[in-house]
C-alpha positions as CSV (number, residue, x, y, z in Angstrom):
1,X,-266.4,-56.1,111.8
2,X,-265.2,-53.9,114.8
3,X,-265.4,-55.4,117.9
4,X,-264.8,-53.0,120.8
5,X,-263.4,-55.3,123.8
6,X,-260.2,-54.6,125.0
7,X,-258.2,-56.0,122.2
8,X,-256.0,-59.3,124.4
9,X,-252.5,-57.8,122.6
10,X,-253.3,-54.5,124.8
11,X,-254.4,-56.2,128.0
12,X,-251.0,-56.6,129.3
13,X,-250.2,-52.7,127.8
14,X,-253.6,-52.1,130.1
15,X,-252.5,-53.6,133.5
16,X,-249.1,-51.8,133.5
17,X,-250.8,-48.8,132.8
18,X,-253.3,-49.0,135.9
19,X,-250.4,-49.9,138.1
20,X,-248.5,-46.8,136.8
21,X,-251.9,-45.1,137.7
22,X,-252.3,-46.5,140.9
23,X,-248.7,-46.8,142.4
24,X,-247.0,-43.6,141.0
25,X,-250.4,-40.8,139.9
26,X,-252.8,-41.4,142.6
27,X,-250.3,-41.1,145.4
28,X,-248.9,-37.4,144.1
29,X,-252.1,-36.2,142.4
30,X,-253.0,-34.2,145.1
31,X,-249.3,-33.0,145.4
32,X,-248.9,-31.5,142.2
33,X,-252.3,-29.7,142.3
34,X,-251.5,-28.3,145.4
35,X,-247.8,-27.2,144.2
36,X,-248.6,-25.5,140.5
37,X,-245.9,-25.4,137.7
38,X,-243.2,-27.5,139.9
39,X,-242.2,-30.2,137.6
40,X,-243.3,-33.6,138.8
41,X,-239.8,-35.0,138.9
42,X,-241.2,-38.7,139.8
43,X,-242.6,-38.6,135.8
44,X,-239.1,-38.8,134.5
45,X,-238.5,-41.8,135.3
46,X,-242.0,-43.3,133.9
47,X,-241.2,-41.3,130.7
48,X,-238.4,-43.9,130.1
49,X,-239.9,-46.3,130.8
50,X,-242.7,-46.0,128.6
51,X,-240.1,-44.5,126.0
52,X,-238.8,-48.6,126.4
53,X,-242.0,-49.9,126.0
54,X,-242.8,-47.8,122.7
55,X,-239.3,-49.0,121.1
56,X,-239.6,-53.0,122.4
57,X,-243.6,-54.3,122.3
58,X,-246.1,-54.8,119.8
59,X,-248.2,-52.5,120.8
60,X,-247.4,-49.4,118.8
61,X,-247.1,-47.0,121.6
62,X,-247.5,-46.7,124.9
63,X,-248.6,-42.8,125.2
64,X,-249.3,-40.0,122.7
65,X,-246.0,-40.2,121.0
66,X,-247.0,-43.6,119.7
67,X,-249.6,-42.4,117.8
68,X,-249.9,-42.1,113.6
69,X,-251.5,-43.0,110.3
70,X,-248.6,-44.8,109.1
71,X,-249.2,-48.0,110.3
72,X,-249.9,-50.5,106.9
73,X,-250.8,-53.9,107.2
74,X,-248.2,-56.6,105.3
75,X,-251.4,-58.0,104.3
76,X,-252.5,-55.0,102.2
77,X,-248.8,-54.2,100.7
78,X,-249.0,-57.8,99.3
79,X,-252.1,-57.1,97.7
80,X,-254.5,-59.4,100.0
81,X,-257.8,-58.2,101.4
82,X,-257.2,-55.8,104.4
83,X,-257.5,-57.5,107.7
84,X,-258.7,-55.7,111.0
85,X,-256.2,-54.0,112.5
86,X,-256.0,-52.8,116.3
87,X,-253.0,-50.3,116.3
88,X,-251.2,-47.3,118.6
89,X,-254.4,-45.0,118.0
90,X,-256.3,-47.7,120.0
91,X,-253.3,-48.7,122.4
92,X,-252.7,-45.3,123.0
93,X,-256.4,-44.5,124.0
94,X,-256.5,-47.5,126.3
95,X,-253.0,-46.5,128.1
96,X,-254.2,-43.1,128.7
97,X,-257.8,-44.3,130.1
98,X,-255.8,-45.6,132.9
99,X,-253.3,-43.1,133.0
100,X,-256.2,-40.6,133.5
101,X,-258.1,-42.8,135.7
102,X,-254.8,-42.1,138.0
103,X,-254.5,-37.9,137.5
104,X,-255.2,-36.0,134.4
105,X,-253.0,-33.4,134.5
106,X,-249.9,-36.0,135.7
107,X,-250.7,-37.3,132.5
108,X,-250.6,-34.5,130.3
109,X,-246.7,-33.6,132.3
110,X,-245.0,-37.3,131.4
111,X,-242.4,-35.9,128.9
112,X,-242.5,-36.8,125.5
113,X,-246.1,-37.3,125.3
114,X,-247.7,-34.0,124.5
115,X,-250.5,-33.6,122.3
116,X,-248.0,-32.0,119.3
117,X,-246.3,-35.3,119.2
118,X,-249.6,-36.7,117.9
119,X,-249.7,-33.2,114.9
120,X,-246.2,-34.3,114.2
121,X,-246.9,-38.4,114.0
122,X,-249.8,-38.0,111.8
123,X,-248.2,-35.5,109.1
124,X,-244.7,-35.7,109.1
125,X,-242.1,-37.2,106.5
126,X,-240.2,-40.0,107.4
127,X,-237.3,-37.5,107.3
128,X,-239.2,-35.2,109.8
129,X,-239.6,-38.2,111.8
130,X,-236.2,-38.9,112.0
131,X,-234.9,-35.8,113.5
132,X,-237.9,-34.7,115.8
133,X,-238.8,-38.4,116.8
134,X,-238.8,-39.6,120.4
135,X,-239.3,-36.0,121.6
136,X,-241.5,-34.0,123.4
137,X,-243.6,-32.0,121.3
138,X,-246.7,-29.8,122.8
139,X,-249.1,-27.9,120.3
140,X,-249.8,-23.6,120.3
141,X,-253.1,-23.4,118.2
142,X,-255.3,-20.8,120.5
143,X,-254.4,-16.8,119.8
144,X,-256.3,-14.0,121.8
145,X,-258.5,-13.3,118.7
146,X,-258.7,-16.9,117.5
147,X,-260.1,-19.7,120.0
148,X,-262.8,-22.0,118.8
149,X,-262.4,-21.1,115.2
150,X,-258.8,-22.4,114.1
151,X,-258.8,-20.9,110.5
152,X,-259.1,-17.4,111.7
153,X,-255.5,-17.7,112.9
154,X,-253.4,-14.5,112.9
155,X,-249.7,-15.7,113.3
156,X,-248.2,-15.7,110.4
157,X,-245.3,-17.6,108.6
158,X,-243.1,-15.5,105.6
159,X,-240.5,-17.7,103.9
160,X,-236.9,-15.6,103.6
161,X,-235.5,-16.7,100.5
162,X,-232.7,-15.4,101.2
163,X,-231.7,-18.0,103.9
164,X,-234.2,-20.2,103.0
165,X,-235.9,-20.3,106.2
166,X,-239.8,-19.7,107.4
167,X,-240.4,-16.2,110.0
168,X,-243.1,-16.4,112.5
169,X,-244.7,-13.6,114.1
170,X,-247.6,-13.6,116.0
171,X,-249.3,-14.9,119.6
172,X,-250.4,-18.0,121.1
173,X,-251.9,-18.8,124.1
174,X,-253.0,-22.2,126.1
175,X,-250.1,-24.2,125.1
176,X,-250.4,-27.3,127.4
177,X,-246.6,-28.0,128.6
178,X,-245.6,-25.2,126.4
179,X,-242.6,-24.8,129.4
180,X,-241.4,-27.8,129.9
181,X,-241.4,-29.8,126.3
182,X,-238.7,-29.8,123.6
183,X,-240.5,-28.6,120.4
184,X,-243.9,-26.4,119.8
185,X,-246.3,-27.5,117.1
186,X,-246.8,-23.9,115.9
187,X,-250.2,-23.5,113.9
188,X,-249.6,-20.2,111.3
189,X,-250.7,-18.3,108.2
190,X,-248.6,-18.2,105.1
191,X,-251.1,-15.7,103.9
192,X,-253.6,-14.1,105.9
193,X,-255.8,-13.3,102.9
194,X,-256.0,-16.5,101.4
195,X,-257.8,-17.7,104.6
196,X,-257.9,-21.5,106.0
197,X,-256.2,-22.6,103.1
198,X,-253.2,-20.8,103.7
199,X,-252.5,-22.3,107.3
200,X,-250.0,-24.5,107.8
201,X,-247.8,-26.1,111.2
202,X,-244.4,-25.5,112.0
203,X,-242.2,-27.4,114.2
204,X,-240.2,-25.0,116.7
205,X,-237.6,-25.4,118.8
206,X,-238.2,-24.7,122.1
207,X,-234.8,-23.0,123.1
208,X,-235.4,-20.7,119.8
209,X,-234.7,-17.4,120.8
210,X,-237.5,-15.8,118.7
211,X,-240.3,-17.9,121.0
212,X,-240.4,-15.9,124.2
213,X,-242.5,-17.1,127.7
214,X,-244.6,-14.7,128.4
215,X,-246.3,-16.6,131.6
216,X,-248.3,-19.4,132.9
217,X,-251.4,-19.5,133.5
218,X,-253.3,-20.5,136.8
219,X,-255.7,-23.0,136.2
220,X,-259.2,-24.6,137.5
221,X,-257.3,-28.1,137.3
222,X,-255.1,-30.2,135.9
223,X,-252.8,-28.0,137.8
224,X,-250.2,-30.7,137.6
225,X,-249.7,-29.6,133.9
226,X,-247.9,-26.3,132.7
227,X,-249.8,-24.0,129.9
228,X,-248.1,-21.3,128.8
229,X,-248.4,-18.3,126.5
230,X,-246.0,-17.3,124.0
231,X,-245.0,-14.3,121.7
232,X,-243.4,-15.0,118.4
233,X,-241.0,-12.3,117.5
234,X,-238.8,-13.1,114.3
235,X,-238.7,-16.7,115.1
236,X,-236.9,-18.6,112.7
237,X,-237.5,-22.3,111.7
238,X,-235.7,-24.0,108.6
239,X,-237.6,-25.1,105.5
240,X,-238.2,-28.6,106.7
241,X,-239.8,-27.9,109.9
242,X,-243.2,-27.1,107.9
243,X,-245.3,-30.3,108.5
244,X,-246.9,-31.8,105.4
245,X,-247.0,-30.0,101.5
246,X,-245.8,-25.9,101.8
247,X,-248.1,-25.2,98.5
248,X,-251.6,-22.9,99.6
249,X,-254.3,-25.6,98.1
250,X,-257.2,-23.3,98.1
251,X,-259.7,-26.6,96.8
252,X,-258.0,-28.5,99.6
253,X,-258.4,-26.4,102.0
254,X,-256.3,-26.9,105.2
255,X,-257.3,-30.6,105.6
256,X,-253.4,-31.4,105.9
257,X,-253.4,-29.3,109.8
258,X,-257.2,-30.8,110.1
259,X,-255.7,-34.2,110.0
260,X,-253.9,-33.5,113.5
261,X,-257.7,-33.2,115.0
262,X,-258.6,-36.7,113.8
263,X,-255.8,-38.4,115.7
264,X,-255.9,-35.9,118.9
265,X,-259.4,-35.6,119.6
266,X,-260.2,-39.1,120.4
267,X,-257.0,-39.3,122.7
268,X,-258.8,-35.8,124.5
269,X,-262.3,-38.0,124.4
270,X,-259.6,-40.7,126.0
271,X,-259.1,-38.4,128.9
272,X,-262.4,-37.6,129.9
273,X,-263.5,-41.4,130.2
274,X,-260.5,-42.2,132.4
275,X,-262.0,-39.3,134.4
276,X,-265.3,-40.4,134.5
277,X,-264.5,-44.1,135.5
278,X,-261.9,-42.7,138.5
279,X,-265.9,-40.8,139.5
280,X,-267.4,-43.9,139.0
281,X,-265.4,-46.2,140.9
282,X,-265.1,-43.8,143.8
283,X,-268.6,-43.2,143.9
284,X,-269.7,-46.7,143.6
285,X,-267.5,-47.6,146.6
286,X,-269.2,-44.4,148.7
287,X,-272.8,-45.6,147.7
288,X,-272.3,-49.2,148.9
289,X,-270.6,-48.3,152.2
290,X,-273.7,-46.3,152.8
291,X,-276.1,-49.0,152.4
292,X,-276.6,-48.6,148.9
293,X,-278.0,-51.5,147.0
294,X,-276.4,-51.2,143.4
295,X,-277.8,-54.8,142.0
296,X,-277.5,-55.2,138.2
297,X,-280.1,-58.1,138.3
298,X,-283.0,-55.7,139.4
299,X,-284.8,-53.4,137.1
300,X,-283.6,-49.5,137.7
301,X,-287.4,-48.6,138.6
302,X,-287.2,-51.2,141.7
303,X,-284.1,-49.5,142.6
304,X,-283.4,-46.3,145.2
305,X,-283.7,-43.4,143.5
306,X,-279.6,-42.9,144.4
307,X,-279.2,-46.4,142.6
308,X,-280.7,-45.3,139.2
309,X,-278.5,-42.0,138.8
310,X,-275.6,-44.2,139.6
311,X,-276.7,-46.5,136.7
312,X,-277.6,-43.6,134.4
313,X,-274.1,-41.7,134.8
314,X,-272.5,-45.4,134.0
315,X,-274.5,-46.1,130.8
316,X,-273.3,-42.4,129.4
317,X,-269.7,-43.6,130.7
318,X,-270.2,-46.7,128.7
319,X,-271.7,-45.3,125.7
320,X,-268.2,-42.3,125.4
321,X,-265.8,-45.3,125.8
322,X,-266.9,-47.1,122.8
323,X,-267.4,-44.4,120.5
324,X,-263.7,-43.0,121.6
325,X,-262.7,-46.9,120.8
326,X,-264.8,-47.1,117.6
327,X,-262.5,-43.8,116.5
328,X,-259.2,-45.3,117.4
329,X,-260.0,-48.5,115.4
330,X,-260.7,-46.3,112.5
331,X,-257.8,-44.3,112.6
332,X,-255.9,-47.8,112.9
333,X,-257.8,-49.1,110.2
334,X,-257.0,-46.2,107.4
335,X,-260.4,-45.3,107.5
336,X,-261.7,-41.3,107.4
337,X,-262.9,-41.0,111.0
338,X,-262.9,-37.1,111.5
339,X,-266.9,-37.4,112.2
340,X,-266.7,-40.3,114.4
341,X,-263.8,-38.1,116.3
342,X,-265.9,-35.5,117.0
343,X,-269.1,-37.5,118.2
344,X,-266.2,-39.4,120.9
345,X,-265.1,-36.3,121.5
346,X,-268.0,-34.2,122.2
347,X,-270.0,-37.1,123.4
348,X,-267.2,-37.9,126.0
349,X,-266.1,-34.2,126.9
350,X,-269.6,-33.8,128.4
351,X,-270.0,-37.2,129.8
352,X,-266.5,-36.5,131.8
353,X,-268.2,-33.4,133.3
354,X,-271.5,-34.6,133.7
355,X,-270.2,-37.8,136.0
356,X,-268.0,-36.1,137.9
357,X,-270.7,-33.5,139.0
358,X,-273.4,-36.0,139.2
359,X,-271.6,-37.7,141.3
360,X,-270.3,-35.2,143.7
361,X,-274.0,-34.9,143.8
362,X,-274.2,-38.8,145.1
363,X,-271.7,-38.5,147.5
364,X,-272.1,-35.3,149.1
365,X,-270.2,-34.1,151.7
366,X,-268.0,-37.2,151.1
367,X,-267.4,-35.9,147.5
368,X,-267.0,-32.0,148.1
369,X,-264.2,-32.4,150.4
370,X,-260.8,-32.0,149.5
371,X,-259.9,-35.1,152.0
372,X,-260.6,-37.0,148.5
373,X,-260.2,-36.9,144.9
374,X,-263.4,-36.6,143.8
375,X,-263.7,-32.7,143.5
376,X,-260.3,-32.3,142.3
377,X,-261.6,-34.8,139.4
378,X,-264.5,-32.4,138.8
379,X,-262.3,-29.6,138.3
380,X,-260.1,-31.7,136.1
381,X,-262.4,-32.7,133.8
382,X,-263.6,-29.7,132.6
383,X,-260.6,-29.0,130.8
384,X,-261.7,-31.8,128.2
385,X,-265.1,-30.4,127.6
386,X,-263.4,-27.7,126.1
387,X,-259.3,-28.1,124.5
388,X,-259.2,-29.6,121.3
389,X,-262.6,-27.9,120.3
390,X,-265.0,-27.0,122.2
391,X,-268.4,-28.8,122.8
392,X,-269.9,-26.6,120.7
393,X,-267.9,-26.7,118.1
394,X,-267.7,-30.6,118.2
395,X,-271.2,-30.8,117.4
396,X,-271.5,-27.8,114.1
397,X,-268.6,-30.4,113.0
398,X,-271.1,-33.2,113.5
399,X,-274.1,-31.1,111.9
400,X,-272.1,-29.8,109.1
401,X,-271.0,-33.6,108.2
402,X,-274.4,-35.1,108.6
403,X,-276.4,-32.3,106.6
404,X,-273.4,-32.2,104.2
405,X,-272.7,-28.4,104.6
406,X,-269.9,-26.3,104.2
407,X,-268.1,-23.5,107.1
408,X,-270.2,-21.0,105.3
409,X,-273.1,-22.7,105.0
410,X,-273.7,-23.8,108.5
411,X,-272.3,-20.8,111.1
């Protein structure tokens, strides 16, 4: 039985994250999206300390690094009936609500929590683990010619057996901190003709000499955040750094770099509700310092008509927080959860957006000025509407799972 509170483990994991949000985001968010691609130095010191939290609670991670699909219970290796388990999916999705609630793209800069540390968490060995642990990974998945659909990727990966190590070649753009972190998640082909089957991820090196910068890009928001584009010319990773089984399944398909998406999206979907409440709260504040009466006691039909948008942007707030919940608990749990993922994800993608214009809508003048943080929020939150699939693609996942059809079947 799932129950979707706030789990009371996570409530003190909770609190220190909406003080991090509130004493050390909020006061340089407008900084840092003012001043694009300088490194937020004052994150380096929160990186530690969440780095200290991650080794020394309970909670099983404070921030995307914590994430993975290793987590057994001691119950079920003893061969008793598997308890409920609330785990560093859901701990992580609750840190980052706050986190985001503070500044989205702040969030996405805190070293050693990029979205690649998630790919490498869910399908790494433990010897993988080992040597790329602890640091910070981002993830290069979107190529000119290759967006939306990830199996139509073009970079590909040739294994020299001579020296025993795997050659990249190829073009990726929109890597979120793709400057700034240690390793690149680096999604590729081991043979283009085999199709989705054949695509596998590589760990690589930042510092390696065959990944070259080719620029950053200048964004709508979540300025705070690099994303850079890369060129991969000759770029040479060892054996090991492939993530998960090197053999081309064709029945399997390429479920194995699929897997990432099921752990990722729901920390995305994560993003959008901490955006959507930081609306909320702002807006609710605006609304009742104008006279508003927002009474939850009173039927929305008896309220002003200002009142009942309020209440309907809040419901659709409420409803993407505990589907992105209901994912993380599945995750935690063991149990497949790449639908649910989607839903979370494309149901809170939109909601993010939605709120933030509707209530720049509420607030006005008081909402479209850049004296507040409202329509830097709006501009924010757009990102998650589309990165990590797009809204449209969320829901042909959701369509092909319900009416149980296949890539081909359903375009």
């Amino acid at each position: 039985m799932i129950n979707l509170e706030t789990p009371k483990k996570f409530r003190p994991l909770v609190e220190q994250a909406n003080q991090v949000a509130t004493h050390v985001l909020r006061p340089i968010s407008r900084k840092y999206d003012t001043a694009e691609h300088e490194r937020p130095k004052e994150l380096d010191m929160l990186a530690k300390l969440i780095d200290g939290m991650n080794d020394g609670g309970d909670t099983g991670g404070a921030g995307a690094a914590g994430v993975g699909s290793r987590d057994e219970s001691s119950d079920s290796a003893n061969g008793a009936a598997p308890k409920n388990k609330n785990g560093s999916n859901m701990s992580t999705a609750l840190s980052i609500m706050e986190t985001c609630w503070g500044d989205v793209g702040l969030t996405l800069a805190i070293p050693g929590q990029g979205l690649g540390n998630s790919a490498i968490a869910a399908v790494a060995t433990d010897e993988q683990l080992k040597l790329y642990g602890g640091r910070w990974a981002s993830m290069a998945i979107t190529e000119p010619e290759s967006g939306s659909d990830s199996a139509s990727i073009r970079t590909t990966a040739v294994l020299d057996e001579e020296t025993g190590e795997y050659v990249l070649n190829g073009e990726k753009i929109y890597v979120t901190a793709g400057e700034r972190c240690e390793l690149v998640v680096v999604w590729a082909t081991l043979d283009r003709e085999v199709g989705r089957a054949a695509i596998k991820s590589f760990i690589v090196e930042r510092s390696n000499p065959g990944m070259v910068l080719d620029r950053l890009e200048h964004k709508l928001g979540i300025r705070a955040s690099d994303t850079a584009a890369f060129r991969l010319e000759d770029c040479r990773v060892p054996k090991e750094a492939l993530l998960g089984n090197p053999e081309i399944d064709t029945k399997k398909g390429f479920g194995g770099v699929m897997q990432t998406f099921d752990n990722t999206r729901p920390l995305v979907a994560a993003m959008a509700v901490g955006v959507a409440r930081a609306c909320l709260d702002h807006t609710r504040q605006v609304l009742i310092d104008a006279g508003v009466d927002l009474n939850t006691d009173r039927p929305v039909v008896t309220q002003s008509a200002a009142a009942a948008k309020f209440w309907a942007l809040e419901a659709d707030y409420e409803a993407a927080r505990l589907l992105t919940l209901q994912a993380t608990w599945m995750a935690d749990n063991r149990k497949p959860n790449s639908l649910q993922a989607s839903i979370a994800k494309a149901k809170a993608g939109r909601t993010g957006v939605d709120v933030a214009l509707g209530c720049i809508e509420l607030c006005g003048v008081a909402g479209y000025d850049e004296t507040e943080l409202l329509e830097k929020w709006a501009r924010d939150a757009k990102i998650l509407d589309i990165f990590e699939g797009t809204q449209q693609i969320q829901l042909l996942i959701i369509a092909r799972t319900l009416l149980k059809k296949t890539s081909a079947e359903l375009k």
